[in-house]
N, C-alpha and C positions, 0 to 999 in steps of 0.2 A: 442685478436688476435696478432699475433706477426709480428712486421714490416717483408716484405721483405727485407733480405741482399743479396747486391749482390757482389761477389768478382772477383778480375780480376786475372785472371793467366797469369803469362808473356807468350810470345809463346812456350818457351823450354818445361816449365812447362805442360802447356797445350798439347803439342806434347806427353812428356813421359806418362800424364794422360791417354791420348787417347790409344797409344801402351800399355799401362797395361791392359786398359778395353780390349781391342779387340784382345791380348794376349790368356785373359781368365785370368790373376794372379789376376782381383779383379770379384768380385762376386758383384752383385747388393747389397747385405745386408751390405758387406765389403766397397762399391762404395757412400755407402750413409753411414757409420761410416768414411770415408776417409772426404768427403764434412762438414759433422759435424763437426770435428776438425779442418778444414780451418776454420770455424767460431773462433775458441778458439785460432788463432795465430796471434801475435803481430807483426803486419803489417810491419815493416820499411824501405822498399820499396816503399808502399804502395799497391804491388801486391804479389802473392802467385809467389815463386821461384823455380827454379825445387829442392834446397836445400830440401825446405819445403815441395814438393811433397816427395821426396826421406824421407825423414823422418817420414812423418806423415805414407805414406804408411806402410813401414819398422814397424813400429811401429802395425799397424792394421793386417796385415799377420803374424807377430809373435804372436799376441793377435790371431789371428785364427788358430795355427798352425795345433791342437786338432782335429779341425775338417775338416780338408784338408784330401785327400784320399791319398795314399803312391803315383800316379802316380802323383800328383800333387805337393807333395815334394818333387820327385827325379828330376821334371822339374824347380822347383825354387832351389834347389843346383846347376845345371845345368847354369840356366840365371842369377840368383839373383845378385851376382857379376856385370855381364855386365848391368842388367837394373840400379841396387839401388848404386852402386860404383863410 
């Protein structure tokens, strides 16, 4: 069984986390590969940063781009700048 980990997102973080899920830009399957790779970043804060958010995300919606519907890449051309910038 594998221990619980639990990670702390600073507020900012945690704010842009939120407005992305409830956006609609992460997808539960994309929301739990985002969570995933918080596991796999080297703390030196000790908390997750909205940098960290911004990047890990950025990184999981271009790995999903394939499967994104055309209305839903012409709304992240659209925000992407203003949310991940």
């Amino acid at each position: 069984m594998k221990p619980t980990v639990i990670l702390e997102l600073d507020p900012s973080a945690s704010a842009l986390l939120d407005l992305l899920v409830e956006l609609g830009h992460l997808d539960e399957e994309m929301l739990e590969t985002v969570n995933d790779r918080f596991l796999d970043l080297p703390l030196v804060s000790g908390a997750i940063t909205i940098d960290d958010v911004r990047r890990v995300v950025a990184a999981v919606v271009f790995e999903n781009l394939d499967k994104l519907d055309d209305e839903f890449r012409r709304m992240l051309e659209t925000e992407w700048g203003l949310l991940l910038y």
